[in-house]
N, C-alpha and C positions, 0 to 999 in steps of 0.2 A: 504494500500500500504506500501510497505519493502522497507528499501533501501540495500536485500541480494545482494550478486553478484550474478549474474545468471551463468549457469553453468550444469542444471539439465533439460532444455529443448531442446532435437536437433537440429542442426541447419535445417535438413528436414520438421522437423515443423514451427521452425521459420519463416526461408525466403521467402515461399509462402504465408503465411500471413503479415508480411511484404510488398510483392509485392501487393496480396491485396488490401491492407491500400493505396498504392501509387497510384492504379490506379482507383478504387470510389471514394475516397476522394478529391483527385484532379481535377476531371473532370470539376466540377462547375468552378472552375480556368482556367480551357485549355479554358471550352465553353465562360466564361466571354471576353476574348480577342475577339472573331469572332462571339457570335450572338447580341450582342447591336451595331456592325457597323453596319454589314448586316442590321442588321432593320433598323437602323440609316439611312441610305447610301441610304436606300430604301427609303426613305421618311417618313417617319413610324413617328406620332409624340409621344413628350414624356410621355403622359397616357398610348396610347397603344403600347408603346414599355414596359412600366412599368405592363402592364396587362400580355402581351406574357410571360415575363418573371417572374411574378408574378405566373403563371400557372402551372408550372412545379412542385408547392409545393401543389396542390391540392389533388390527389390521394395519396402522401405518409401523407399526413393530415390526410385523410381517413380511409387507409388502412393499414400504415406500421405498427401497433398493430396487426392485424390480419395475416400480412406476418412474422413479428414476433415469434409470437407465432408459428407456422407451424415451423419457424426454431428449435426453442426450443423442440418440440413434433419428427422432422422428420428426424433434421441436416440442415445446413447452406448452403453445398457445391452445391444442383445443383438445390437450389433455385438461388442461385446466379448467377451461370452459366447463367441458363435461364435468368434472369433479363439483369445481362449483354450481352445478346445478344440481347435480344430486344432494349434497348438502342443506343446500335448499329446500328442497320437496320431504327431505327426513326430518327438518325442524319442524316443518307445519303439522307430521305428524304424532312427533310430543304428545298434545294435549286431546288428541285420538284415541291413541292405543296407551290411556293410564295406567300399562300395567308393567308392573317390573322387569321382566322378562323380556317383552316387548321393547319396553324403552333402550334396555341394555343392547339390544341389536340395531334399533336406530342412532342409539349413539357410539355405535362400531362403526357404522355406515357413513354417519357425518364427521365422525372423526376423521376417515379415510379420504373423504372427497374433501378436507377443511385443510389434512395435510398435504396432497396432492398437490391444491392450491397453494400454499407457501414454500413447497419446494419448487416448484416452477418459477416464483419471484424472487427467490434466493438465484437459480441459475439465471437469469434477466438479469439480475444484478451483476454474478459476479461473468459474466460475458462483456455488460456496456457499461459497469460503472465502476467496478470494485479496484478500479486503476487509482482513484484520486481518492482520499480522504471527506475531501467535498461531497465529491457523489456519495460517499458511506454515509459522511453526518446527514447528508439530506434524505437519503433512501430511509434512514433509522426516526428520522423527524417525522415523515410521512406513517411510519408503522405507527408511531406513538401517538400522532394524530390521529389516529382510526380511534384506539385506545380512549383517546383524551373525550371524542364525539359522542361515541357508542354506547359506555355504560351507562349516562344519563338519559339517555332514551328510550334503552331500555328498562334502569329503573322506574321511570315516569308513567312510562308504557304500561307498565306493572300495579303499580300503584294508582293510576287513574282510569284503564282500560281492562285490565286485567292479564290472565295469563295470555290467553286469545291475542290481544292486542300486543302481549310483550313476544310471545314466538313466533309472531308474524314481524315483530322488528328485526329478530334474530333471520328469516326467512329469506327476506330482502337483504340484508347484510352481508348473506353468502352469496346471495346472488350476484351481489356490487362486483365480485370478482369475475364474473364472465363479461359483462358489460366492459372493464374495467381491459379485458386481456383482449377483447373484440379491437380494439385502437391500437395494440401493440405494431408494430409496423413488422412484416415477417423478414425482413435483414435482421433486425437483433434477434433470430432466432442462431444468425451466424448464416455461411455461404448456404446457397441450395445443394452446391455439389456435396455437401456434408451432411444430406438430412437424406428420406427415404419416406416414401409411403408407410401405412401402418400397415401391417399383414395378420392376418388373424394367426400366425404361428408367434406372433409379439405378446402374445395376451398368457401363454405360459411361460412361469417367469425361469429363467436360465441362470444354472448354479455360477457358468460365469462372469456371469451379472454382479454376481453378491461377492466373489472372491477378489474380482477386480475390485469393488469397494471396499472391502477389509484390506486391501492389501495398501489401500490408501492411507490405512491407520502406521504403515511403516516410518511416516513421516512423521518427526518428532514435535514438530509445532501442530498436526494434524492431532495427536494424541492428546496435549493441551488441550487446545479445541477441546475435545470432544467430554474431557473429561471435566471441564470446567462449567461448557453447559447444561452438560447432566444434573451438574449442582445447582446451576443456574434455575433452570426448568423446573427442577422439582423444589422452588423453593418459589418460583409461580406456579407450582402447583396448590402448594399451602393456598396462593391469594385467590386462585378458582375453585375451591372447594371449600374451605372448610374457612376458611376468613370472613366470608359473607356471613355461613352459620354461625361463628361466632358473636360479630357482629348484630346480627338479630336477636340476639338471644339475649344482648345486656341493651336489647331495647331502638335499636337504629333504626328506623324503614329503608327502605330499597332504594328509598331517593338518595339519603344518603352516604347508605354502602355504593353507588354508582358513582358518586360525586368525592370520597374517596378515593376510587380507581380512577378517578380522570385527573386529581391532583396527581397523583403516582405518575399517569400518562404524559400530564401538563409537562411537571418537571422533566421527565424525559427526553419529551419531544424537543424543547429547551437544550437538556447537555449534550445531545446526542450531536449539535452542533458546531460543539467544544473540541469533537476528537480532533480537529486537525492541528489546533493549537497545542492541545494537552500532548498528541503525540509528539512533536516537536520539540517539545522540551521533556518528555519521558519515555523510556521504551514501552512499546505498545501490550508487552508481554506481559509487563508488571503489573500495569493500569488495570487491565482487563483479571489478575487477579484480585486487588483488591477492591475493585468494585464488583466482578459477582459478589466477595466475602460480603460488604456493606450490602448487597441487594437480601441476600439470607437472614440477618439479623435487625434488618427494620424491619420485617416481616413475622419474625419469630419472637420479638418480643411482645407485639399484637395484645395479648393479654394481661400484660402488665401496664398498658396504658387505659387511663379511667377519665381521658377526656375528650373530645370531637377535636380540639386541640392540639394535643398529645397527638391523638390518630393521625391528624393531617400533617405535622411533622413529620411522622413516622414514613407517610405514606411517600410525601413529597422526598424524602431524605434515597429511601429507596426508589423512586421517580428516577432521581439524577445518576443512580449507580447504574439504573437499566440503560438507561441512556447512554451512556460514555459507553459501554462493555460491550452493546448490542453490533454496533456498526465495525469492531474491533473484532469482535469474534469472525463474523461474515466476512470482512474483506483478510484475515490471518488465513482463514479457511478456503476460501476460491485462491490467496496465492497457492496453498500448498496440495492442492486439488488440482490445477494445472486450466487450461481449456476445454481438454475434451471429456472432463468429467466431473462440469461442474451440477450438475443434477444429481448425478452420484454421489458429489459428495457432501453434496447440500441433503441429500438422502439416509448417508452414513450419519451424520450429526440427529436428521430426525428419527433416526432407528436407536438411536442410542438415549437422544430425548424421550422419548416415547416408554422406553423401561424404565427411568424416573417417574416419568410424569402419569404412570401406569400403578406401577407400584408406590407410590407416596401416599395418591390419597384412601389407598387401601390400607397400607400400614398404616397410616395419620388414623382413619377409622379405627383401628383395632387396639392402637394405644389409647385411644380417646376414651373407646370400650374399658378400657382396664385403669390409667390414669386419671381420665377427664379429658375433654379436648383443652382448655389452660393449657396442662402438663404437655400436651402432645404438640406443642406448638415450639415447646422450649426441647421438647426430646427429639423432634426432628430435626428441629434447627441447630443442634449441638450433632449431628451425626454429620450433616453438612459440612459445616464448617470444618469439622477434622478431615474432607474428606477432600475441600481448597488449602489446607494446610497442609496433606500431604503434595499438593499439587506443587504450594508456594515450593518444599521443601526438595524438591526434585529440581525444578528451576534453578532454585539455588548451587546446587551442586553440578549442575549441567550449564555452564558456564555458555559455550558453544552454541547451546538453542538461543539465548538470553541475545546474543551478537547478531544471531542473522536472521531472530522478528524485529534487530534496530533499524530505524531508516537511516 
């Protein structure tokens, strides 16, 4: 990553990816506001509100190597499309099929077409942006903008309209992303000579697929990566599940709990600005460690603050760490992914996300089951953080990776 002025990419490429960014990326945010009440509200206790939600991260576990790859061999644009439209049509049906079982398989389904969608504006980026610092602050500015938008409306939506009203907010939000990739111009999918129709023998996914992505974790700054968003993600995973519950429980409405995550967002969108400055005068490697650490611990102290206050601090505090970390981790990750595999490896990072952010709020449930959720806020958030300190502490000792993420 450069910190060039940008300048040499049109803004006709730019701003649909851009928009992109804002409306996959976001989503888990918008839905975080309105499906842990709903379940909540429902009765729903908190294992299996932590399993529902846990669910969503199944199939892009599975699969998004292999949906990957297919963007990388075919073009990004109308897998995405597709993705986000199925997404789509699985939100509306939520408040359908009220039944557990059922929901758990729609939120398999929109998990898969919600990750689809952000893998494809991960490889957009790191194809026509991920060259400049600029383009990263700005592509991360636009994500946290979606963020900063979305949880308000859909709180509001909730609160004044009802569920109806707020997953049809959620409905349209996913769809933002086909609309959004419709304007993408098909050169930054890269040359035609490098792409290929899709063939129905694409749709079984291929072990060399998945070995060519693993073998991307060879690369030492790749391993960071991946190992640091894991931390990252499952420490948004606290704030999409089990943060709202909390939050409701010692009395907040929807409004806002949404209006907290958009402070969070606000701030974000804000430092996300910053990276080219801040990289410039620190190595990008370090930054990007301790601000995940600072994103995990405004978050996990959650239950020790006893004021709207307090919370908006908190919220705003980790706002800024997401910010700075976010566009640092993406453009660290498309260098060391290369050109021809950046779907891949923007895939690799969300196969890897996806077993955090899978398993978190299902463990978060079960210590919550046993501790209390309080407890479980400070017992996941202390697993975390040991698990950035192993990171910091490998850094340290590997002198060599530390020189060549400097610019």
């Amino acid at each position: 990553m450069t910190n060039t002025a940008p300048g040499h990419v049109p803004l006709r490429t730019q701003l649909p990816i851009y928009a992109v960014g804002l409306f996959s990326n976001s989503l888990a945010d918008v839905a975080s506001v309105v499906l842990p009440l709903w379940l909540s509200n429902s009765g729903v206790s908190s294992a299996e509100i932590g399993f529902v939600l846990g669910a969503r991260h199944l199939l892009p576990f599975l699969f998004s190597i292999h949906g990957g790859a297919l963007m990388d061999r075919v073009g990004a644009r109308q897998l995405m499309m597709a993705s986000s439209i199925m997404s789509a049509l699985m939100l509306m049906l939520f408040p359908v099929l009220a039944w557990i079982p059922a929901v758990i398989v729609l939120q398999m389904l929109n998990g898969y077409g919600s990750s689809m969608s952000w893998i494809g504006a991960q490889a957009y980026f790191g194809r026509a942006l991920a060259q400049s610092a600029t383009y990263a602050g700005r592509f991360s500015f636009s994500l946290r903008f979606g963020s900063f938008i979305g949880p308000p409306l859909a709180g509001v939506a909730y609160d004044t309209i009802g569920v109806w009203g707020a997953f049809t907010v959620l409905s349209l939000w996913a769809g933002g992303t086909s609309v959004a990739a419709w304007f993408i111009p098909r050169e930054a999918d890269g040359p035609e000579t490098e792409r290929r129709a899709l063939a129905w023998s694409d749709i079984v996914p291929r072990v060399a697929d998945y070995r060519d992505a693993f073998n991307l974790a060879k690369e030492p700054a790749m391993r960071i990566v991946l190992v640091i968003t894991v931390m990252r993600i499952a420490a948004s995973s606290i704030q999409d599940s089990f943060y709202p519950v909390w939050l409701s429980s010692i009395g907040l409405p929807a409004t806002q709990i949404g209006i907290l995550i958009t402070v969070s967002s606000a701030l974000a969108a804000i430092s996300s600005l910053w990276v080219g400055p801040v990289t410039r005068r620190l190595n990008p490697l370090w930054v990007l460690i301790w601000t995940a650490a600072g994103s995990i611990i405004f978050v996990s102290i959650t239950p020790a603050l006893d004021s709207l206050g307090l919370l908006m601090i908190s919220a705003a505090l980790r706002g800024l760490c997401m910010g700075i970390s976010q566009p640092l981790m993406l453009s660290i990750l498309a260098d060391a992914a290369g050109s021809g595999f950046l779907a891949r490896g923007a895939a690799l990072r969300t196969t890897a996300n996806r077993v955090a952010a899978s398993v978190t709020p299902i463990s978060m449930g079960s210590i919550a089951h046993v501790v209390g959720l309080a407890a479980s806020f400070h017992v996941v958030g202390g697993l975390l953080l040991g698990g950035v300190g192993l990171v910091a502490w490998y850094v340290k000792t590997h002198p060599a990776v530390t020189d060549k993420t400097r610019e």
